[in-house]
N, CA, C and O atoms as a GROMACS GRO file, in nm:
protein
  436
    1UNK      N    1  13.533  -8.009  20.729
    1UNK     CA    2  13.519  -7.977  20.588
    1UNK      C    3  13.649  -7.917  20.535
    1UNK      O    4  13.722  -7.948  20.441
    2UNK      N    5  13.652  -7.849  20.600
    2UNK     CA    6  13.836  -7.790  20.568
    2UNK      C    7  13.970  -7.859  20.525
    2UNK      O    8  14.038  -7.819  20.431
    3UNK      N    9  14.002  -7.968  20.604
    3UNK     CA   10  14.094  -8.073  20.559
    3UNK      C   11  14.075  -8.186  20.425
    3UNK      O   12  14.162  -8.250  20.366
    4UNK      N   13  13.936  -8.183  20.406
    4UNK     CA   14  13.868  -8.229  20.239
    4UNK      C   15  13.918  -8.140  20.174
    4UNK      O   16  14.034  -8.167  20.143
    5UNK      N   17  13.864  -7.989  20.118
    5UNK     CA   18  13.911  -7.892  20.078
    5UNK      C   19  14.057  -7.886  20.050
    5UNK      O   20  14.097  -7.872  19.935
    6UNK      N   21  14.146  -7.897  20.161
    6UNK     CA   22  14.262  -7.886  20.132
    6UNK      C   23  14.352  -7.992  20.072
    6UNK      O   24  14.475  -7.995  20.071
    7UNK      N   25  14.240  -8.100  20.010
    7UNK     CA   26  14.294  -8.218  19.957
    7UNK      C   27  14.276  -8.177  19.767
    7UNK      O   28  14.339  -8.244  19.685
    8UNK      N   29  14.219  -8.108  19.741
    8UNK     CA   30  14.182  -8.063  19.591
    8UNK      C   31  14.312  -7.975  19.564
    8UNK      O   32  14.394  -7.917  19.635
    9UNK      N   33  14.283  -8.001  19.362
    9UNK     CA   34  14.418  -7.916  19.325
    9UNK      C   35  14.398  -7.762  19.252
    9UNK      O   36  14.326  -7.731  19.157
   10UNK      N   37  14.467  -7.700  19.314
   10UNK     CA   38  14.463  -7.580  19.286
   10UNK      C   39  14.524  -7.542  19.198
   10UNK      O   40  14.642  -7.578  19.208
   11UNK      N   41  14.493  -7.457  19.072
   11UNK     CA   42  14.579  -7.395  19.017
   11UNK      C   43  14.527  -7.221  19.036
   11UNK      O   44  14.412  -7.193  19.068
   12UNK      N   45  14.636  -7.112  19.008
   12UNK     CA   46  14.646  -7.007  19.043
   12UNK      C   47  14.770  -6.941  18.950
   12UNK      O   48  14.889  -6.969  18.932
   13UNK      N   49  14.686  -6.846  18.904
   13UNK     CA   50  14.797  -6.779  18.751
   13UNK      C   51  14.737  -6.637  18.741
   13UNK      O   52  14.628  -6.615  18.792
   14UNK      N   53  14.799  -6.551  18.684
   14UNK     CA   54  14.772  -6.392  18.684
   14UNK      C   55  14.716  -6.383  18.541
   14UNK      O   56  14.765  -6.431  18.439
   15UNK      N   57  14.626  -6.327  18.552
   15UNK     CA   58  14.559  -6.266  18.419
   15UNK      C   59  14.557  -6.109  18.414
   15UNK      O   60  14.514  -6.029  18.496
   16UNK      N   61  14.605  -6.093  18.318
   16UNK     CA   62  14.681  -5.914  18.282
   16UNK      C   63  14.558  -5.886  18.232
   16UNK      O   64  14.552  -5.763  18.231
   17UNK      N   65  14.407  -5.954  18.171
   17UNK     CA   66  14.315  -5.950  18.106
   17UNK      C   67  14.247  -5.870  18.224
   17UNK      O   68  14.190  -5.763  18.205
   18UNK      N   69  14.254  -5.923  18.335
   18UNK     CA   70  14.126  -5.897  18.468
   18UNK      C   71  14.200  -5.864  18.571
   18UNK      O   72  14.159  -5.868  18.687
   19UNK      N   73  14.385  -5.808  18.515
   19UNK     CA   74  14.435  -5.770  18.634
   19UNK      C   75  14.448  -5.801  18.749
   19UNK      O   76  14.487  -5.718  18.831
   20UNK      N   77  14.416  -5.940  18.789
   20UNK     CA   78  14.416  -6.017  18.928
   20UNK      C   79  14.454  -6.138  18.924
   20UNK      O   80  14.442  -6.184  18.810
   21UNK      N   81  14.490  -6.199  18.987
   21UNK     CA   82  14.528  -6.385  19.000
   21UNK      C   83  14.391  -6.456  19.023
   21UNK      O   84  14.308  -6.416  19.105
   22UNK      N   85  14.376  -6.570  18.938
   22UNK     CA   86  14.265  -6.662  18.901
   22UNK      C   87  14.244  -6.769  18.954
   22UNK      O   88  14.262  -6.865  18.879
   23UNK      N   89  14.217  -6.790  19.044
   23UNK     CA   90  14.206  -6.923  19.107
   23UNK      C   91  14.114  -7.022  19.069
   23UNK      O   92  13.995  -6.997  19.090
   24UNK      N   93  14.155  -7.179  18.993
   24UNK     CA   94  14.049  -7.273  18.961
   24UNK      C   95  14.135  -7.380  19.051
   24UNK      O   96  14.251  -7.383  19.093
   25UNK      N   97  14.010  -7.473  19.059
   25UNK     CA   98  14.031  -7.606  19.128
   25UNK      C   99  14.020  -7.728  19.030
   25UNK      O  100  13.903  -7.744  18.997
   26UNK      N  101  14.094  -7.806  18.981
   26UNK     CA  102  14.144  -7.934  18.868
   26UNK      C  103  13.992  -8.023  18.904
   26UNK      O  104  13.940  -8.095  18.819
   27UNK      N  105  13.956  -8.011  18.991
   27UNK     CA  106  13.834  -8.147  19.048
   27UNK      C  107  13.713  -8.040  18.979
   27UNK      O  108  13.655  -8.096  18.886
   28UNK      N  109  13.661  -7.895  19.007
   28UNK     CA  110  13.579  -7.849  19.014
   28UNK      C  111  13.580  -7.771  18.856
   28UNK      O  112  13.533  -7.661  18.886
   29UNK      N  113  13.604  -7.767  18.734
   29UNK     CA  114  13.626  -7.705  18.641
   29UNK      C  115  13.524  -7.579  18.605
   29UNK      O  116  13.580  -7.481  18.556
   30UNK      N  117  13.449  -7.574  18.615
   30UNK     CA  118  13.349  -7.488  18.606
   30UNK      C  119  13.363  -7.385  18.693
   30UNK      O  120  13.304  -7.281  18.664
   31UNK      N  121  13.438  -7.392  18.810
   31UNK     CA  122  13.471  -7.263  18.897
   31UNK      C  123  13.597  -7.200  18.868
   31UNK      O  124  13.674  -7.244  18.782
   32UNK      N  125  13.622  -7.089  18.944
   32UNK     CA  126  13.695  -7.000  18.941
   32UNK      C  127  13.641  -6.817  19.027
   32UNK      O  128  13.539  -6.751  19.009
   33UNK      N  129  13.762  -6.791  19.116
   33UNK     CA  130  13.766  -6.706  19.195
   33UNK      C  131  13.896  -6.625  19.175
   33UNK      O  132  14.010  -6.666  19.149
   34UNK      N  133  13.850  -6.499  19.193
   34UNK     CA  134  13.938  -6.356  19.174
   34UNK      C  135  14.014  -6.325  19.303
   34UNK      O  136  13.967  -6.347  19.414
   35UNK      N  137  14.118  -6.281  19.283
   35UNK     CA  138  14.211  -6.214  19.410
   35UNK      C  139  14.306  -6.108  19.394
   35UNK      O  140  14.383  -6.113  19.298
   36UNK      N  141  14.314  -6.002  19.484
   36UNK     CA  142  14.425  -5.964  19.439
   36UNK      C  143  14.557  -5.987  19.440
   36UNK      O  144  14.638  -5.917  19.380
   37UNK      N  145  14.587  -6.101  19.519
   37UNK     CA  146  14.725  -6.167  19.601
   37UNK      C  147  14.680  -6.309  19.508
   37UNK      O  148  14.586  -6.330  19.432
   38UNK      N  149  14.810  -6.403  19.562
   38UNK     CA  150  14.794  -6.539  19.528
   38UNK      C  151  14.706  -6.572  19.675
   38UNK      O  152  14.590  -6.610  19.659
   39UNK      N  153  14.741  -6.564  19.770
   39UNK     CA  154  14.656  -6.607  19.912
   39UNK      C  155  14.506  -6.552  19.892
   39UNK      O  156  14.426  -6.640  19.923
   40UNK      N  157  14.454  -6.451  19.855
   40UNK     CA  158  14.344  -6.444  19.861
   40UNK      C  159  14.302  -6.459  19.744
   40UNK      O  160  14.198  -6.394  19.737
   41UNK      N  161  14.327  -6.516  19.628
   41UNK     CA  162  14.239  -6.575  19.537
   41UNK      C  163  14.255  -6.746  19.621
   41UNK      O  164  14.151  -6.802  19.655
   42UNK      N  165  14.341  -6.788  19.637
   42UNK     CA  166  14.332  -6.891  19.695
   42UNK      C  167  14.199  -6.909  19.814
   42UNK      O  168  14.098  -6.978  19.796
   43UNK      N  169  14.222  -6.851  19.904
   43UNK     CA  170  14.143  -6.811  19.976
   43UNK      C  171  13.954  -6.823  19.930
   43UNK      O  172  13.864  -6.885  19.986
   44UNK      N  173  13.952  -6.763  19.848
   44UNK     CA  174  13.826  -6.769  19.789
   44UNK      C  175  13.769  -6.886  19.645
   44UNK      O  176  13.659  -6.903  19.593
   45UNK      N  177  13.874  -6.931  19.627
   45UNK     CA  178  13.860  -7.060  19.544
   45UNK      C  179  13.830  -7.164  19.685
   45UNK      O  180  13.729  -7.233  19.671
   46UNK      N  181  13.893  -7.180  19.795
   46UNK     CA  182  13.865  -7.305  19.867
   46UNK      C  183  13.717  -7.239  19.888
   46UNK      O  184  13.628  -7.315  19.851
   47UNK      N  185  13.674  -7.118  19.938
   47UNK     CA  186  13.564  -7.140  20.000
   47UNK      C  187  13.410  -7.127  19.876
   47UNK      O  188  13.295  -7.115  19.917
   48UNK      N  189  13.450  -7.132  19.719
   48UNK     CA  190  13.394  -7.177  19.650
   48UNK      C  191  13.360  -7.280  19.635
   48UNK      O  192  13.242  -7.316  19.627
   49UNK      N  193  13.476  -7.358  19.627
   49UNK     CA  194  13.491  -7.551  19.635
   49UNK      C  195  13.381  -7.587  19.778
   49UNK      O  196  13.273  -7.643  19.758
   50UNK      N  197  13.430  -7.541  19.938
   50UNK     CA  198  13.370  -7.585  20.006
   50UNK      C  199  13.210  -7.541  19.981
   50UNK      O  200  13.123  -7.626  20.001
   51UNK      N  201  13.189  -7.463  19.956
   51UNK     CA  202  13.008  -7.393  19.946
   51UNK      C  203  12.960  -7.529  19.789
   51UNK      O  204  12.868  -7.610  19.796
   52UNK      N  205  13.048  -7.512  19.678
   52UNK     CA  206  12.971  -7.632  19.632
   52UNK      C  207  12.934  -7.747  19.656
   52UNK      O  208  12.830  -7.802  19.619
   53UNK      N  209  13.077  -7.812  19.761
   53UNK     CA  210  13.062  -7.972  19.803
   53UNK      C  211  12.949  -7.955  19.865
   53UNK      O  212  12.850  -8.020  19.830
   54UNK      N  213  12.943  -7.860  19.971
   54UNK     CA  214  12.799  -7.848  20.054
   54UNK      C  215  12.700  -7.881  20.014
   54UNK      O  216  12.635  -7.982  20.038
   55UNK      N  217  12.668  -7.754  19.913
   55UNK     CA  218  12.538  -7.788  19.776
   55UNK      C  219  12.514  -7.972  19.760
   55UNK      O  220  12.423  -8.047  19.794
   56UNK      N  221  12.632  -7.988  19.698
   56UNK     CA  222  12.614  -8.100  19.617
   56UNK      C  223  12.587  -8.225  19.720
   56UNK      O  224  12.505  -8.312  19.691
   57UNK      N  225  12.659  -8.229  19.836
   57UNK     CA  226  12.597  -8.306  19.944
   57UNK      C  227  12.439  -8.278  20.014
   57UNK      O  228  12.379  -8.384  20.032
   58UNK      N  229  12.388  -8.193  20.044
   58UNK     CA  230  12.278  -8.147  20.026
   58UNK      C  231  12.205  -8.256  19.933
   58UNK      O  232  12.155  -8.364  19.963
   59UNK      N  233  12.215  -8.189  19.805
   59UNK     CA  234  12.170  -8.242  19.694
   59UNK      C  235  12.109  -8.383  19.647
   59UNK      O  236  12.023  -8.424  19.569
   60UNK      N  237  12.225  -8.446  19.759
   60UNK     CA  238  12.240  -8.603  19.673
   60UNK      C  239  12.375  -8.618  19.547
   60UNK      O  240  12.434  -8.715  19.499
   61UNK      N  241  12.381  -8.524  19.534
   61UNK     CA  242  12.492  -8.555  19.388
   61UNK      C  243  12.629  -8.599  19.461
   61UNK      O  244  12.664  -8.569  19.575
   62UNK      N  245  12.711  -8.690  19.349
   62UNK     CA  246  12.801  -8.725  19.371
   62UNK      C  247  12.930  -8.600  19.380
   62UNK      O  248  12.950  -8.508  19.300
   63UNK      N  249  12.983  -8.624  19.466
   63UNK     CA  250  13.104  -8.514  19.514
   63UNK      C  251  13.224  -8.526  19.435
   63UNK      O  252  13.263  -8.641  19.456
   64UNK      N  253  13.312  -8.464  19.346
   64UNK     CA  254  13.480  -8.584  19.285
   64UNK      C  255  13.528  -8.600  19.360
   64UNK      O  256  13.522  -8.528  19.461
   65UNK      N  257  13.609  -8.714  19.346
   65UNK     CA  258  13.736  -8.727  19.453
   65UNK      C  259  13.816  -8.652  19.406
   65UNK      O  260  13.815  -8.630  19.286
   66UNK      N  261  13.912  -8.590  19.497
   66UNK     CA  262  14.024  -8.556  19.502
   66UNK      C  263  14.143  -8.604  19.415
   66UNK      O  264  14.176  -8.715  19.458
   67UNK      N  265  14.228  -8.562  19.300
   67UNK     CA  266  14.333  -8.609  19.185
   67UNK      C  267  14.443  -8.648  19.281
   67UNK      O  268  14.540  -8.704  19.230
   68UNK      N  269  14.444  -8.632  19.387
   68UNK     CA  270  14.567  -8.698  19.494
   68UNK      C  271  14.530  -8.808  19.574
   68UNK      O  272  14.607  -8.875  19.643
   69UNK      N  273  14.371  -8.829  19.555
   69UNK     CA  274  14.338  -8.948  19.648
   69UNK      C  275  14.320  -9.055  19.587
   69UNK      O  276  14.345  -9.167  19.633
   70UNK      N  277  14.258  -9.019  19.436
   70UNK     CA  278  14.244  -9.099  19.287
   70UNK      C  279  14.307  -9.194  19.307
   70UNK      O  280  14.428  -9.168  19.312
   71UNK      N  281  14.271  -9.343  19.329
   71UNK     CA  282  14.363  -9.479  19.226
   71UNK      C  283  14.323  -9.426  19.121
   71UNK      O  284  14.218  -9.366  19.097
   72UNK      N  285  14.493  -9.472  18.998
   72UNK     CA  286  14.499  -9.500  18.877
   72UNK      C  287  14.515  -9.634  18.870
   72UNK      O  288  14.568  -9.676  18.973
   73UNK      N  289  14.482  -9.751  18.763
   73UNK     CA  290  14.509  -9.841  18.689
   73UNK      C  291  14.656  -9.837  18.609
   73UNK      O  292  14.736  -9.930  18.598
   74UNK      N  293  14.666  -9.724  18.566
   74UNK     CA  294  14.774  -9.724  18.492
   74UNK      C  295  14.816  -9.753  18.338
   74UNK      O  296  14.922  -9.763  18.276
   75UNK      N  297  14.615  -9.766  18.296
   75UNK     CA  298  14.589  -9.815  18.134
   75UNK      C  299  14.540  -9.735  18.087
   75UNK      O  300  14.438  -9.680  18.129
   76UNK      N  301  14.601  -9.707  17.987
   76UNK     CA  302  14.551  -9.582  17.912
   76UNK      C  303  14.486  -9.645  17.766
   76UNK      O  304  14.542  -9.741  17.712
   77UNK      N  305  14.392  -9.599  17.721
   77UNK     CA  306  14.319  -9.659  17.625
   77UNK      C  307  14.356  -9.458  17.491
   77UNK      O  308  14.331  -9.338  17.500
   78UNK      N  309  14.422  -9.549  17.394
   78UNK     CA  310  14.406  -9.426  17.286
   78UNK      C  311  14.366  -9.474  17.194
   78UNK      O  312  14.349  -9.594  17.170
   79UNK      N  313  14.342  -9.351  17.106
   79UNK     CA  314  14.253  -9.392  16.929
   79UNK      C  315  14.342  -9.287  16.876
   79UNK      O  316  14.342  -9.168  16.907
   80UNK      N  317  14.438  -9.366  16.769
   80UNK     CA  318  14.514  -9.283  16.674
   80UNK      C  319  14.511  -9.327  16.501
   80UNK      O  320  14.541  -9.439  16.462
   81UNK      N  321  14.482  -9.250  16.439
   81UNK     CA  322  14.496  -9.337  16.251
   81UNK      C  323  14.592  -9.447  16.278
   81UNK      O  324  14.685  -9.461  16.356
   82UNK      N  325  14.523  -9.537  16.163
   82UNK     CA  326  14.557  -9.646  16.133
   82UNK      C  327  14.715  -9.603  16.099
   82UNK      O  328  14.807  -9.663  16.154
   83UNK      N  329  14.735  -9.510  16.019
   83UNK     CA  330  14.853  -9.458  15.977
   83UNK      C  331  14.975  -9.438  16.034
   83UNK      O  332  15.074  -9.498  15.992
   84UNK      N  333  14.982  -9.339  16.147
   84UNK     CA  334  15.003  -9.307  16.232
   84UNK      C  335  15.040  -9.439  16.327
   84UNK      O  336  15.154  -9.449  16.373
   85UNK      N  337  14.949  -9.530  16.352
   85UNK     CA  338  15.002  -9.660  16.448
   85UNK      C  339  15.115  -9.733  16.388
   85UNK      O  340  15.201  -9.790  16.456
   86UNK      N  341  15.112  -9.730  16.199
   86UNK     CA  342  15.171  -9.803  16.143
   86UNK      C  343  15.302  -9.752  16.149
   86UNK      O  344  15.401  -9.820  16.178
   87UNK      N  345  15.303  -9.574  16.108
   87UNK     CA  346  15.463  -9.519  16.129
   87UNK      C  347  15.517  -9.541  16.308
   87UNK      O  348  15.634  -9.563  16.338
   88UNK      N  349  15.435  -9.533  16.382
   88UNK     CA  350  15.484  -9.574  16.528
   88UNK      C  351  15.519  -9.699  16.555
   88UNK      O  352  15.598  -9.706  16.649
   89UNK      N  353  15.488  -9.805  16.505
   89UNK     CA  354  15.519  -9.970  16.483
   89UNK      C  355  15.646  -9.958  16.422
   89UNK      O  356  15.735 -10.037  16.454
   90UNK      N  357  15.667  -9.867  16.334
   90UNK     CA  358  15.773  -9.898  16.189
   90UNK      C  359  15.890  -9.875  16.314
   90UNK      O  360  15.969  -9.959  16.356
   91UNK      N  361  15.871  -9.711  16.364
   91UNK     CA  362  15.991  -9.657  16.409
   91UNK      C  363  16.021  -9.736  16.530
   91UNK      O  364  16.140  -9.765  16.537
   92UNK      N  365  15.936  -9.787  16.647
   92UNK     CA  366  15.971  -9.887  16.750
   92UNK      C  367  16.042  -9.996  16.705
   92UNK      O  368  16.120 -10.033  16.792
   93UNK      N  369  16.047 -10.085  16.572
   93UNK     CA  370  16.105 -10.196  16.539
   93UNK      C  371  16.242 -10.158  16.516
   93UNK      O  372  16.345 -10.223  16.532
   94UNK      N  373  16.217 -10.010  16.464
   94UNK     CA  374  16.375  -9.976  16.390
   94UNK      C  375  16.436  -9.953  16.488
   94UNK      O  376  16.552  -9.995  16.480
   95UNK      N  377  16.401  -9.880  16.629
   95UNK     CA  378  16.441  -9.864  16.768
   95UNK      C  379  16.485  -9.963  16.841
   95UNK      O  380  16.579  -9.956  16.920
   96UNK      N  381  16.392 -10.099  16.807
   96UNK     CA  382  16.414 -10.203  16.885
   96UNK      C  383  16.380 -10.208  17.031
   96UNK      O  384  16.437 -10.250  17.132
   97UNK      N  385  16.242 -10.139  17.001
   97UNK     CA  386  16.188 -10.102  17.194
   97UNK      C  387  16.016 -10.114  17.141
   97UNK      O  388  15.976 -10.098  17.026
   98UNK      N  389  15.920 -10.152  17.281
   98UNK     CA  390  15.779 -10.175  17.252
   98UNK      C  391  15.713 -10.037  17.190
   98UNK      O  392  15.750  -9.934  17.248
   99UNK      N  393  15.633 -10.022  17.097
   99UNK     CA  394  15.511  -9.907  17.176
   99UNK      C  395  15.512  -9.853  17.333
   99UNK      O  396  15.543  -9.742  17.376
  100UNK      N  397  15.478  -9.944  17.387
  100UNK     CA  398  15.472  -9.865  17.516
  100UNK      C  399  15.534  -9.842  17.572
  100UNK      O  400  15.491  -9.768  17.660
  101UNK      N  401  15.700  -9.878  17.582
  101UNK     CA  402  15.824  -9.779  17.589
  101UNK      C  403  15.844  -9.699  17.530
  101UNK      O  404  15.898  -9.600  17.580
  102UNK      N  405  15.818  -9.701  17.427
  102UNK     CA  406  15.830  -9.578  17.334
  102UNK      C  407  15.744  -9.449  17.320
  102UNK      O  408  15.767  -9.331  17.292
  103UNK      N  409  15.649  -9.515  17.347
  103UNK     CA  410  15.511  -9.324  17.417
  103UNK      C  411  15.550  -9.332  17.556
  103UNK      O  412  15.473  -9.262  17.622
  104UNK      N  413  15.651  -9.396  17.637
  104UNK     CA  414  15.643  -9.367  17.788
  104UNK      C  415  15.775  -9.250  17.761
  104UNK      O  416  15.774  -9.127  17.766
  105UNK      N  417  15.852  -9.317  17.740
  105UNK     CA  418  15.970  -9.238  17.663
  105UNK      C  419  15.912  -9.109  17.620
  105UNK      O  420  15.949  -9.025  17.702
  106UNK      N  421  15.845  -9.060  17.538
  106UNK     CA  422  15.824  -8.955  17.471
  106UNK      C  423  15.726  -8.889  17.548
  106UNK      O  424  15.721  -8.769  17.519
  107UNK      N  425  15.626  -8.931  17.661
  107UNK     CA  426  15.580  -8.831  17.759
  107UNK      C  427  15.641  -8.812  17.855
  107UNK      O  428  15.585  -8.744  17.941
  108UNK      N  429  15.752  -8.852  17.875
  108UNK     CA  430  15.830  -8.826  17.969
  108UNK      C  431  15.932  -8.669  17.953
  108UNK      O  432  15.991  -8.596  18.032
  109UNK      N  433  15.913  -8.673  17.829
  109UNK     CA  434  16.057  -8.544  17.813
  109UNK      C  435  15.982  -8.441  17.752
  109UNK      O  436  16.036  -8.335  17.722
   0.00000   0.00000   0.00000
């Protein structure tokens, strides 16, 4: 169970609110564990994550995969005003590059 666990993403940040470092897991959103160190909030976020997968295997419920084990496709589907598509069309022509060079370009930097 441990080497699953250590496949999930961790994030870990200090809150001056609760005076301790916050540990959530990107797969598990609804959790979150207290520490006073970065290692032991860590510490207690994996063994949150592991006590839920448990549950949820138990359960029957589906487990997430892991954001590092994830295939992507690589298609992103957006909804932006009509407007908005039209000034992004205008400025790509004037650029002389696709749409989709042009938002790859701009999430990139």
């Amino acid at each position: 169970m441990k080497k699953e666990i250590e496949k999930y993403t961790y994030r870990i940040e200090w809150s001056d609110y609760d005076r301790c470092h916050v540990a959530r897991c990107l797969e598990f959103p609804s959790l979150a564990a207290h520490g006073d160190t970065i290692k032991e909030a860590l510490k207690e976020i994996e063994y949150v994550v592991a006590e839920s997968v448990k549950w949820m295997e138990e359960e029957g419920e589906t487990v997430p995969e892991p954001l590092g084990l994830k295939k992507f496709k690589g298609n992103l589907t957006l909804r932006i005003p009509p407007e908005k598509h039209r000034e992004l069309a205008i400025r790509c022509a004037e650029e002389g590059v696709s749409l989709n060079s042009y938002i790859i370009s701009r999430l990139s930097t």
